[in-house]
C-alpha positions, 0 to 999 in steps of 0.5 A: 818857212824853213820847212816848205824850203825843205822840199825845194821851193823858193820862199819869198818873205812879205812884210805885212799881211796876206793883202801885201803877199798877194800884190808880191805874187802878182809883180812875180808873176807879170815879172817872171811869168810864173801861174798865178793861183788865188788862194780864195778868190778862184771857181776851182778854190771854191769848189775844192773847198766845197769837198769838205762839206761832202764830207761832212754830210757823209759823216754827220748829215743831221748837224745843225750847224757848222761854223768856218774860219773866215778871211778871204772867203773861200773856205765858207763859200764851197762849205756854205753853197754846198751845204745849203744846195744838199740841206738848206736846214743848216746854219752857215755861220762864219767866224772872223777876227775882230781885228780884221772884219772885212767879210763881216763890214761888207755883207753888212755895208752891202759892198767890198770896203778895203780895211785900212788895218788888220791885226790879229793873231790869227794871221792866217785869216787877217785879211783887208779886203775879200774877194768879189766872188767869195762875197757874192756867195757869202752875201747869199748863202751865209746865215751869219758872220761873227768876230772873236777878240785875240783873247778869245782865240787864245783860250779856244787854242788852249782849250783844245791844246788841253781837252783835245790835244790838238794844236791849231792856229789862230785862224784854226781856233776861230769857231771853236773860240765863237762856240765857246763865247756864245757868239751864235745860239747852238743850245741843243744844236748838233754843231761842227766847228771847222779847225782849218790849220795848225800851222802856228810858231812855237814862241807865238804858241807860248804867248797864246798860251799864257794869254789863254790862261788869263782868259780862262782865270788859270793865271791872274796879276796882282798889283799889291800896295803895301808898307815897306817893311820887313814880313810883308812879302811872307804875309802875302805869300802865306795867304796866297799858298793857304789859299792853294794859288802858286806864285810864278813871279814876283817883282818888288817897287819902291814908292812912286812920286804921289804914293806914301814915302813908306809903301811899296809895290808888289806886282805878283803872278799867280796860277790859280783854278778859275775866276772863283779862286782869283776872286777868294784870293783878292778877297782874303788879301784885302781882309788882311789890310792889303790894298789891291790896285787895278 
């Protein structure tokens, strides 16, 4: 925000998500005459859009298929009816948030439904209610349209963050996280995920990141019932570090109403490798006696 200030626009901030900037938009513009322009749901948006798809036929003509970040729709419509017109051999398939499917709920109820709620981290493709353009070429030209949850979004933005050291969105991460999760087959197929933004604020990113990390089993939390006295904490923590895992937190309770008067509780954070080393950790602390709750 302070950025786009920065070169000599007037923000003006909406609460709630694009469905409620777009109705601001238009009170401004019958208000103070400003030019309304249509972030999706415009012939020209469409077609500039579609200029992607040149390119992409330019630099890798023999993909299979191409995966595109879905809110509104304009993105995959000038992709989707630009590939199909020069080759329709490639696969289209579209990528929603499972907190806001509302191309995905049309195409398949064959008509514009308004969601009464999104929510999502992938703000830039929260969306309640698509365009009737952008559905008509969606419903025609699109093969497929799936959804990834806000975990999944996590771990693809971490993935990328590490593997590729680019940082992307949550809108942005959409295909990669669908690659990633087998949302569509593209087992020996030469695939193009569409990373469409990285426009992400740093304390969210810290959050996506921490949430990535749980995903992808490099973080996990123990909840550790154990008898209150003394060496218990060292016996837990020698475990831990004999196995290789690193103790970021730790939080100490006392029993609770319902549990043994001499127990207590021991909420741990840990950084482990993956899922195998969570599971060898969990298995050595229960061997030793402790109970591991849910």
């Amino acid at each position: 925000v302070e950025a786009t200030k920065s070169y000599g626009a007037e923000v003006c901030l909406v609460e709630g998500v694009y469905d409620d900037a777009y109705k601001k938009a238009l009170q401004l513009r019958d208000e103070k005459g400003y030019t309304f322009i249509h972030p999706f749901n415009d012939e020209d948006v469409i077609a500039g859009q579609g200029t992607i798809a040149l390119e992409l036929m330019e630099q890798i003509a023999d993909m299979d298929a191409v995966l595109v970040p879905v809110g509104g729709g304009g993105l995959i419509s000038g992709i989707a009816y630009t590939l199909k017109t020069l080759n329709p051999r490639i696969k289209v398939y579209g990528v929603e948030a499972k907190g806001a499917p509302s191309m995905k709920n049309a195409i398949e109820h064959g008509e514009i439904e308004t969601l009464s709620n999104v929510s999502t981290i992938a703000d830039g493709i929260a969306v309640k209610t698509p365009g009737d353009l952008t559905y008509e070429y969606c419903s025609k030209y699109v093969d497929e349209i799936v959804t990834v949850t806000d975990d999944e979004i996590s771990a693809a933005i971490l993935a990328l963050m590490e593997q590729h050291k680019l940082v992307t969105e949550g809108a942005g991460a959409v295909p990669v996280a669908a690659a990633m999760f087998g949302k569509v087959d593209l087992k020996g197929k030469k695939a193009v995920c569409l990373l469409s933004g990285g426009n992400i604020d740093v304390t969210i990113l810290s959050r996506v990141i921490k949430r990535g990390l749980l995903m992808s089993g490099r973080s996990c939390q123990l909840m550790i019932e154990l008898m209150d006295k003394p060496g218990q904490l060292k016996n837990v923590s020698r475990i831990i570090a004999d196995l290789g895992g690193n103790v970021t937190s730790v939080h100490h309770e006392r029993a609770n109403e319902g549990s043994d008067v001499n127990g207590c509780y021991l909420r741990i954070v840990l950084e482990t490798r993956n899922y195998e080393h969570i599971a060898e950790i969990k298995k050595a602390l229960k061997d030793f006696g402790f109970k591991l709750l849910d």
